[in-house]
TIMI-2910 file (N, C-alpha, C, CB; in pm, 1 decimal, decimal comma, always signed):
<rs>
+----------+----------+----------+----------+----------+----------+----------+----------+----------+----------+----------+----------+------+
!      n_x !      n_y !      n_z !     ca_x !     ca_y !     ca_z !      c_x !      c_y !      c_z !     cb_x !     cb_y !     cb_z ! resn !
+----------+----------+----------+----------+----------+----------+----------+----------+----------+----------+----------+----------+------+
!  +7497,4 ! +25327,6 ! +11608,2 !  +7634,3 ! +25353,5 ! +11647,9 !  +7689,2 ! +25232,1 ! +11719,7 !  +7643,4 ! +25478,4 ! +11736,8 !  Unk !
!  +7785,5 ! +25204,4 ! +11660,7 !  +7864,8 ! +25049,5 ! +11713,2 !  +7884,4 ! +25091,1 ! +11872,7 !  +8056,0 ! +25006,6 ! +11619,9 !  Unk !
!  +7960,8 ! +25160,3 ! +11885,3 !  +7963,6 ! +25171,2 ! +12052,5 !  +7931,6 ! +25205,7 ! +12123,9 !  +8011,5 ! +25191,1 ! +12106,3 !  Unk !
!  +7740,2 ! +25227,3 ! +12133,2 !  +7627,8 ! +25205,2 ! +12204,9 !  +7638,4 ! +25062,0 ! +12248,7 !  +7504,0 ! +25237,0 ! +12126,8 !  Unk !
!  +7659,0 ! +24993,4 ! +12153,1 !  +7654,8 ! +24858,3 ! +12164,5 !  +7729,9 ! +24759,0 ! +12263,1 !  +7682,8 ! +24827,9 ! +12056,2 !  Unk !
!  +7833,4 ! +24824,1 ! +12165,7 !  +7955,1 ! +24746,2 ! +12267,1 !  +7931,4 ! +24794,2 ! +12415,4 !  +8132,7 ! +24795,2 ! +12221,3 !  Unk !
!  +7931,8 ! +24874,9 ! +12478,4 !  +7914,5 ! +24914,9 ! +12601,0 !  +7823,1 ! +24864,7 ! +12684,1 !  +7899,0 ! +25021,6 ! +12599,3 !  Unk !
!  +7665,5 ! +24817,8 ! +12575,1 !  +7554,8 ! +24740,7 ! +12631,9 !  +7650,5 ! +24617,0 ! +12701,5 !  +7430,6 ! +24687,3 ! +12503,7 !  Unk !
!  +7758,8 ! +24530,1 ! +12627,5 !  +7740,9 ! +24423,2 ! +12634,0 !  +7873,1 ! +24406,2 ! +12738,5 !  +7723,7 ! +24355,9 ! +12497,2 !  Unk !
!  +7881,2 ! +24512,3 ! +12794,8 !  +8008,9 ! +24513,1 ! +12872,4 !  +7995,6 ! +24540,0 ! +13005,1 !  +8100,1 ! +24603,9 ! +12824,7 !  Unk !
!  +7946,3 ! +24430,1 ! +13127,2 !  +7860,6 ! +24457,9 ! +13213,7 !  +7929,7 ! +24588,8 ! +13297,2 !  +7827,0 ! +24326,5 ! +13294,1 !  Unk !
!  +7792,7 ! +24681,9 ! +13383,6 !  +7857,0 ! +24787,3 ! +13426,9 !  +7836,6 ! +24783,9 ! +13561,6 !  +7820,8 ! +24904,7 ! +13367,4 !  Unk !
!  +7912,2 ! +24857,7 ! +13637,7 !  +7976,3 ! +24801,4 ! +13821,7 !  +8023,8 ! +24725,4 ! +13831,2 !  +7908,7 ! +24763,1 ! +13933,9 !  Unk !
!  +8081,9 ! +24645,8 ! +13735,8 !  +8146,6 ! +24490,2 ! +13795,2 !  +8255,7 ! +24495,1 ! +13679,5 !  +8021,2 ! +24317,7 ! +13790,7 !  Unk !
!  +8224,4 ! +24580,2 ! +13580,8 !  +8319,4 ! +24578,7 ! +13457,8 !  +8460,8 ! +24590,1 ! +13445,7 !  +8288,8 ! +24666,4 ! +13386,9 !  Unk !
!  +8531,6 ! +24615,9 ! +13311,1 !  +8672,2 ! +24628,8 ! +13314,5 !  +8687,5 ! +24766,0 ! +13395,8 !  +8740,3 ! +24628,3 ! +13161,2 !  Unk !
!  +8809,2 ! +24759,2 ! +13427,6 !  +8834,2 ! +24909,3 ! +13476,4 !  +8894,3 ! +25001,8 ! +13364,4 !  +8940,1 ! +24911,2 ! +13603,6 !  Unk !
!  +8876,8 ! +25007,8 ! +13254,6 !  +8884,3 ! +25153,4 ! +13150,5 !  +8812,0 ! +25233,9 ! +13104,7 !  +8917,7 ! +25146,8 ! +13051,3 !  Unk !
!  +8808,0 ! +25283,5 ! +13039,3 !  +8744,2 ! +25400,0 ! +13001,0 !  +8618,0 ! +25323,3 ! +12871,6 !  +8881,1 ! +25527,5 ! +12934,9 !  Unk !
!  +8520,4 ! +25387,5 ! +12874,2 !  +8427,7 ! +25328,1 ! +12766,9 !  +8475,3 ! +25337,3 ! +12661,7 !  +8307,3 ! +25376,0 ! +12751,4 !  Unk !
!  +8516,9 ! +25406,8 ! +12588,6 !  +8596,9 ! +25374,0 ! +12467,2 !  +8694,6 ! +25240,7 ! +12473,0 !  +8684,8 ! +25499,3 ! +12438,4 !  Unk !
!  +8773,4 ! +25253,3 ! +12534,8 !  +8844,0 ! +25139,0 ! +12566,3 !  +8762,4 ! +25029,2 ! +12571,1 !  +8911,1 ! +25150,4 ! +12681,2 !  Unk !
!  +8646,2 ! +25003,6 ! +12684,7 !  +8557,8 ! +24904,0 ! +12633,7 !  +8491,8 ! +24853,5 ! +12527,2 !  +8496,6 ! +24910,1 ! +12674,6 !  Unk !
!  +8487,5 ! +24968,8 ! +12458,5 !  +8464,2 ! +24920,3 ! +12317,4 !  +8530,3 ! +24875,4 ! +12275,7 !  +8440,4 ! +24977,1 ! +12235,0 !  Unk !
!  +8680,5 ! +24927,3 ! +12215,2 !  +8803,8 ! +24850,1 ! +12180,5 !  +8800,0 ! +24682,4 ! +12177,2 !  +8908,4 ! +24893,8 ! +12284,9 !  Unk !
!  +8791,2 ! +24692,6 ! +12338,5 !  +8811,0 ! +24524,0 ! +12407,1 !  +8682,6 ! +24442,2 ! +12404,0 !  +8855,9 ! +24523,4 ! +12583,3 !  Unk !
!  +8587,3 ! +24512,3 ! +12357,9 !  +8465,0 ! +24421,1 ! +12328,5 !  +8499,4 ! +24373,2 ! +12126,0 !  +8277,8 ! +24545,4 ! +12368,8 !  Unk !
!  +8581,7 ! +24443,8 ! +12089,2 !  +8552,1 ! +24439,2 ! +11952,1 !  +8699,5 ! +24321,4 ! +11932,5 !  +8549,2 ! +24621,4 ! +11860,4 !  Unk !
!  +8775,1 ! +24330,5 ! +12034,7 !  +8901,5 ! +24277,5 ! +12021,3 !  +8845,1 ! +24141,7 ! +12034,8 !  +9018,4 ! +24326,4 ! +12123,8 !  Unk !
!  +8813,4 ! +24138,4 ! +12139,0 !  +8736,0 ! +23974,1 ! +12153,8 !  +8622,6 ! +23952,6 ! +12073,9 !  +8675,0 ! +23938,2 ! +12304,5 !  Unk !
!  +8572,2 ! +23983,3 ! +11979,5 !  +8504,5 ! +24004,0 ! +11836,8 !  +8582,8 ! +23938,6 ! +11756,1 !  +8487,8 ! +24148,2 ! +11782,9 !  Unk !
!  +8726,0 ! +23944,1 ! +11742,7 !  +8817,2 ! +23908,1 ! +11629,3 !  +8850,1 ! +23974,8 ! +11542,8 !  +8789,0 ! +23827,3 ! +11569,3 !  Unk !
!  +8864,4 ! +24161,1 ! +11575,8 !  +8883,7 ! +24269,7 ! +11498,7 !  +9016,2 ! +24259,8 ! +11501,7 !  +8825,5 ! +24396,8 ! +11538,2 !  Unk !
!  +9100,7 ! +24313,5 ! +11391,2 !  +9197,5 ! +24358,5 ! +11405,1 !  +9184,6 ! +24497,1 ! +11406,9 !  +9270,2 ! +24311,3 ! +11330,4 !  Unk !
!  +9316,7 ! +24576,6 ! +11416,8 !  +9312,5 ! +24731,6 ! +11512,0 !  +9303,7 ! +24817,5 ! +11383,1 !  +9479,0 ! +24781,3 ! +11629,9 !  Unk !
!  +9322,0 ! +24716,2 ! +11252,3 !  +9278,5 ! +24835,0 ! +11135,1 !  +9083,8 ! +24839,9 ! +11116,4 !  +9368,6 ! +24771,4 ! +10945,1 !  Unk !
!  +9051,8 ! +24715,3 ! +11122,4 !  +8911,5 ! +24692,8 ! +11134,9 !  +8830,3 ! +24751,2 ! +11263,5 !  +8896,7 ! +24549,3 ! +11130,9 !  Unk !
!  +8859,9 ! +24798,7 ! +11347,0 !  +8856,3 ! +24840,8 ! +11473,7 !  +8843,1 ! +24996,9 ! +11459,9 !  +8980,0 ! +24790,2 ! +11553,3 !  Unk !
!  +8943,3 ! +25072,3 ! +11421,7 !  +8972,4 ! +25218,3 ! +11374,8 !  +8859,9 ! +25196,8 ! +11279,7 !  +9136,5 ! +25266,0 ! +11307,7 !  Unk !
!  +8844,2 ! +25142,1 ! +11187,9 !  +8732,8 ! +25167,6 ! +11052,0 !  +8586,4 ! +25176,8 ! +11098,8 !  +8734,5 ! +25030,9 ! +10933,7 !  Unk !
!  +8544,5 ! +25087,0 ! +11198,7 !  +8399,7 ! +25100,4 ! +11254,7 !  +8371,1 ! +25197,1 ! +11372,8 !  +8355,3 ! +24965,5 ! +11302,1 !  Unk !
!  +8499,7 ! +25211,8 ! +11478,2 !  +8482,0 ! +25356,3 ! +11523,7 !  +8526,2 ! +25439,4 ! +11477,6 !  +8508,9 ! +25386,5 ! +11620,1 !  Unk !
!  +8583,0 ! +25469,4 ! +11372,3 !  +8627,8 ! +25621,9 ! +11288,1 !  +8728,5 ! +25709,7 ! +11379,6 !  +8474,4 ! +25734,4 ! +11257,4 !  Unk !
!  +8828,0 ! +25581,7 ! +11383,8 !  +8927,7 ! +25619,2 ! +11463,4 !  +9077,2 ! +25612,4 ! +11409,3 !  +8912,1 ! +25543,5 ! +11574,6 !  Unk !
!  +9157,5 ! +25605,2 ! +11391,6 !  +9277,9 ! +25573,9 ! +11337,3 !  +9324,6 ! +25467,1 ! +11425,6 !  +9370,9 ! +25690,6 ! +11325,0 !  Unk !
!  +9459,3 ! +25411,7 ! +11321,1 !  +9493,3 ! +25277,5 ! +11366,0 !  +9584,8 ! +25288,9 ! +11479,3 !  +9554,8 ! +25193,6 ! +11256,4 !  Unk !
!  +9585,3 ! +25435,9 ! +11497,4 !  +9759,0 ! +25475,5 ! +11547,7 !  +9644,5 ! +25487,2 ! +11758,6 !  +9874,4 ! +25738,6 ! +11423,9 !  Unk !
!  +9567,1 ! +25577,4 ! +11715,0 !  +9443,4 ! +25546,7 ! +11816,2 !  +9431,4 ! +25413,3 ! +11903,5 !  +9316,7 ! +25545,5 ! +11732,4 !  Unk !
!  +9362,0 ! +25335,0 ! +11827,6 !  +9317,2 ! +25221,7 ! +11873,6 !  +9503,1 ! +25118,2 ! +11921,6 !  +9195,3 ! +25150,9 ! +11724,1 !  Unk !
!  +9585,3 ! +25168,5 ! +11867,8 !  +9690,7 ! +25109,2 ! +11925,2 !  +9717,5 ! +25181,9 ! +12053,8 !  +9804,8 ! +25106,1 ! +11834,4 !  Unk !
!  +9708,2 ! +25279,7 ! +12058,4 !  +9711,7 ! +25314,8 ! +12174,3 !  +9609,3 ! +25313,7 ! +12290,5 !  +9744,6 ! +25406,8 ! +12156,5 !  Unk !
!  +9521,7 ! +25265,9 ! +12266,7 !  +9395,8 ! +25213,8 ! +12358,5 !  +9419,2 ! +25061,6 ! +12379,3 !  +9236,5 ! +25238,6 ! +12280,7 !  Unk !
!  +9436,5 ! +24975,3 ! +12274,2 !  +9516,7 ! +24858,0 ! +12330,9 !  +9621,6 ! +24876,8 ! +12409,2 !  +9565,3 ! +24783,2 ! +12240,2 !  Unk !
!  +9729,4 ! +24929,5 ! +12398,2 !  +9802,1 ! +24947,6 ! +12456,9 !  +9782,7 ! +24981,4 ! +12658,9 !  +9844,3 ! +25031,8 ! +12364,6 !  Unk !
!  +9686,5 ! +25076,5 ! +12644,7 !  +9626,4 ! +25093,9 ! +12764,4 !  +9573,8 ! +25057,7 ! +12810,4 !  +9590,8 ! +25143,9 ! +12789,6 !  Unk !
!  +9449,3 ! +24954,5 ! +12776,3 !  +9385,0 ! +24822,8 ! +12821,5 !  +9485,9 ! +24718,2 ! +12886,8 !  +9316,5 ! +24753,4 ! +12695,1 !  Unk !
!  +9611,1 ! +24691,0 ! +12824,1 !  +9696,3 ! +24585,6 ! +12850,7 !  +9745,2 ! +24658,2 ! +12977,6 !  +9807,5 ! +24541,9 ! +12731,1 !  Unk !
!  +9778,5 ! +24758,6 ! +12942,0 !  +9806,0 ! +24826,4 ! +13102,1 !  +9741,7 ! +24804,2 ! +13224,2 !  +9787,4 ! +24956,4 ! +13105,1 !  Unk !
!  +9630,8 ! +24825,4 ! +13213,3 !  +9478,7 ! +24813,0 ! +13313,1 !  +9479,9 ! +24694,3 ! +13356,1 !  +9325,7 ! +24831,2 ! +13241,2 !  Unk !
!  +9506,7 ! +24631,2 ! +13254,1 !  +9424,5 ! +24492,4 ! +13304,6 !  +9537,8 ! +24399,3 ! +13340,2 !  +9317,8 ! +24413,5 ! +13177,7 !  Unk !
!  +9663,7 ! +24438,6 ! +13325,9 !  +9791,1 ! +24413,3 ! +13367,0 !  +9834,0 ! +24267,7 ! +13304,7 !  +9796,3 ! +24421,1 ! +13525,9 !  Unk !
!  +9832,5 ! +24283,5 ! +13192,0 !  +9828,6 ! +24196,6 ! +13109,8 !  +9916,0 ! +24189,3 ! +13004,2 !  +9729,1 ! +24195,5 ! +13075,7 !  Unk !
! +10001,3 ! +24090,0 ! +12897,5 ! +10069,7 ! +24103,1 ! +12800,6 ! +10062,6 ! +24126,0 ! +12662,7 ! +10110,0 ! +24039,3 ! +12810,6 !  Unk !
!  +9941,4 ! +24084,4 ! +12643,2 !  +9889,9 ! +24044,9 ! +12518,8 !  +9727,3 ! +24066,4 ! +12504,0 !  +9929,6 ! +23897,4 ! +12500,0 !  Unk !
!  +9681,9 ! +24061,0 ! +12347,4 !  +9538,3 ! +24080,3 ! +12340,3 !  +9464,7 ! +23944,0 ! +12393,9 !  +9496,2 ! +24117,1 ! +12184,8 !  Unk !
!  +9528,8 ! +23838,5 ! +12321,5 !  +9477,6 ! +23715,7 ! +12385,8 !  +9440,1 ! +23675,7 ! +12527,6 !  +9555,2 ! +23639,1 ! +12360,4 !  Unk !
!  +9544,4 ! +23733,3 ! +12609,6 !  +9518,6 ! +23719,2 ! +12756,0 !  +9403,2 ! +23834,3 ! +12811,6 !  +9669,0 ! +23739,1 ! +12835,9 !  Unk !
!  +9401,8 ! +23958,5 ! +12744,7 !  +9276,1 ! +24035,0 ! +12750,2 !  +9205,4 ! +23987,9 ! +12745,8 !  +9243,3 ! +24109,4 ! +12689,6 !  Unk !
!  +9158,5 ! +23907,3 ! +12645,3 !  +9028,9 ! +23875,3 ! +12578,8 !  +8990,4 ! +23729,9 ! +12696,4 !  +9054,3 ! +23832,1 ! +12374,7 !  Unk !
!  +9085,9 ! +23668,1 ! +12722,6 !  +9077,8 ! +23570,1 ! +12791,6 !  +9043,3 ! +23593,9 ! +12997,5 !  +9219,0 ! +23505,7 ! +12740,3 !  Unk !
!  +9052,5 ! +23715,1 ! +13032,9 !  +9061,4 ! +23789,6 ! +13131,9 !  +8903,0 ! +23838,6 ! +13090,7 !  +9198,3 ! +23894,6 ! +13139,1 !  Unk !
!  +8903,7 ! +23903,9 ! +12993,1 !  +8789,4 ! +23959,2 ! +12998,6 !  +8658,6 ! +23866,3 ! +12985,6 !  +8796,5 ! +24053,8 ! +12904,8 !  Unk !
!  +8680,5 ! +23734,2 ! +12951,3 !  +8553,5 ! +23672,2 ! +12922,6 !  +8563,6 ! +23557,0 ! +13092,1 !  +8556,4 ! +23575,6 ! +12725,6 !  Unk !
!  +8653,5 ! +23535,7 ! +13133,1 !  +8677,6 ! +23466,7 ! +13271,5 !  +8549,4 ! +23562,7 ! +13368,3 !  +8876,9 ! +23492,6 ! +13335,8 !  Unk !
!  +8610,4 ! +23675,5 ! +13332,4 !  +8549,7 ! +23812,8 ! +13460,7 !  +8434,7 ! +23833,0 ! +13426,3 !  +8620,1 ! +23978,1 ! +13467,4 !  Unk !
!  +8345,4 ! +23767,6 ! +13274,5 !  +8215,7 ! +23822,5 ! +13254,1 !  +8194,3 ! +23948,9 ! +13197,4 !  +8156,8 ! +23825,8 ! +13361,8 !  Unk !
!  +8313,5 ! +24025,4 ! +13168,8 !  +8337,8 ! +24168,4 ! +13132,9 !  +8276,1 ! +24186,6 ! +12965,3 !  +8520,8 ! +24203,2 ! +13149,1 !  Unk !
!  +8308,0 ! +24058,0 ! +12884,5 !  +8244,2 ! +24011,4 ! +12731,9 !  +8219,0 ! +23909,3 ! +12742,4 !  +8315,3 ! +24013,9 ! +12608,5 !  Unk !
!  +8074,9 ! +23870,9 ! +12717,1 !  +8006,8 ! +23753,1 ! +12645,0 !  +8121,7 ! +23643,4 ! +12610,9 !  +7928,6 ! +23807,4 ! +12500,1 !  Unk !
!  +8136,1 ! +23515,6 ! +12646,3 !  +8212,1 ! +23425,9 ! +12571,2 !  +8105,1 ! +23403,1 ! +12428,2 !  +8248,4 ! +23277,2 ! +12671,9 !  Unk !
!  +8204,2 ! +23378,4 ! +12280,6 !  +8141,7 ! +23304,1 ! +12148,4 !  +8079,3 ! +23224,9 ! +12200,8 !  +8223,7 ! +23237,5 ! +12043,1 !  Unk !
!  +7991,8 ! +23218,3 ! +12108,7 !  +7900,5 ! +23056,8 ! +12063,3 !  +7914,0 ! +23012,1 ! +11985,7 !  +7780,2 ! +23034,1 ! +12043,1 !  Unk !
!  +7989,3 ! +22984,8 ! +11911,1 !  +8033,6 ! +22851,7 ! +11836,1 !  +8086,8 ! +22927,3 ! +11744,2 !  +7925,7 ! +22734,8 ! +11782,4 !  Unk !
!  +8142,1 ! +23121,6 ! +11695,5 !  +8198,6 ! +23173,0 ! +11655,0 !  +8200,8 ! +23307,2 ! +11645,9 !  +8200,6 ! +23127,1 ! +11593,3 !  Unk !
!  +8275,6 ! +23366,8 ! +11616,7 !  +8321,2 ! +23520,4 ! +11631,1 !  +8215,2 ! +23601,5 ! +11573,8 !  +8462,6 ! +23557,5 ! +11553,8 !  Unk !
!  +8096,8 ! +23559,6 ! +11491,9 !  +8032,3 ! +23649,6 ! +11442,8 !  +7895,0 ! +23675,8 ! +11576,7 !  +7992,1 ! +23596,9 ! +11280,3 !  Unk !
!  +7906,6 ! +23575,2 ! +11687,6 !  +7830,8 ! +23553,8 ! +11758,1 !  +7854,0 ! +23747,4 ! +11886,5 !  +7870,7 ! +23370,6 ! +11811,5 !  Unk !
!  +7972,8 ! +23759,9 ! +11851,5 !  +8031,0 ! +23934,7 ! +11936,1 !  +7989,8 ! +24019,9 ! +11863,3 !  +8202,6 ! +23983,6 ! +11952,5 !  Unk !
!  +7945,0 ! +24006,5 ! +11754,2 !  +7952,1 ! +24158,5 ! +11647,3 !  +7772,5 ! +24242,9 ! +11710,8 !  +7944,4 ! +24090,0 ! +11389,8 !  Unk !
!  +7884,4 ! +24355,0 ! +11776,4 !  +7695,3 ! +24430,1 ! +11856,7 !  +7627,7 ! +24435,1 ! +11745,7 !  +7675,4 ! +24624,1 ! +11938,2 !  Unk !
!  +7476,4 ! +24455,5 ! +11754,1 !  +7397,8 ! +24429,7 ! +11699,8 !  +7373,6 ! +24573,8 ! +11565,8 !  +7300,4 ! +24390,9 ! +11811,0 !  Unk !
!  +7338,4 ! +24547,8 ! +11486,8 !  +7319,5 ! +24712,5 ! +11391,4 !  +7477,3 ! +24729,2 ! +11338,8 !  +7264,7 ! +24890,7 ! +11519,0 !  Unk !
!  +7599,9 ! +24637,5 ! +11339,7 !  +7694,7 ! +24672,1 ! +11310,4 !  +7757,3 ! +24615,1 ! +11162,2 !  +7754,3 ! +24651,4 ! +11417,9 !  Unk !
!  +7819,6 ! +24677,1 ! +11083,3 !  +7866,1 ! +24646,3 ! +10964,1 !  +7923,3 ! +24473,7 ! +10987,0 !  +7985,5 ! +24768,1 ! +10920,5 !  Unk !
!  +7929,8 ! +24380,3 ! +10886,0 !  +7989,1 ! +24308,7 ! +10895,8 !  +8028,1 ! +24162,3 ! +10981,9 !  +8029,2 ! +24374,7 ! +10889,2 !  Unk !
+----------+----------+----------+----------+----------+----------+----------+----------+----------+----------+----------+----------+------+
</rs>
């Protein structure tokens, strides 16, 4: 299950402040998912996961996914890449 994963890699007590789902979201966002690819590996709809972005940006008081992703890897919250996006994909996951 992908978001066993994601959650591993999303340190905990020090983490984002949302909800674990949401952490998943934002671990997969900084992955380089888009929110249709995102809905497809958690078996979620697109309309979903927009609204969990949406609420992340809230949280984290932020404008954009980019500045998420950029917030979130400053804070240690996700792994920064290593030399590319396939370097985020939790482990056991499609693709």
């Amino acid at each position: 299950m992908a978001g066993m994963e994601a959650r591993d890699h999303v340190s905990s007590g020090g983490g984002p402040p949302v909800t674990p789902r949401q952490a998943e979201v934002l671990f997969l966002i900084a992955a380089g998912r888009q929110n249709k690819e995102i809905a497809l590996q958690l078996g979620l709809s697109v309309a979903t996961v927009r609204n969990h972005v949406h609420n992340i940006l809230v949280k984290l008081g932020v404008h954009s996914k980019l500045e998420a992703v950029s917030l979130s890897f400053r804070k240690g919250w996700v792994p920064p890449p290593h030399g590319s996006s396939d370097s985020l994909i939790p482990p056991g996951s499609p693709g």
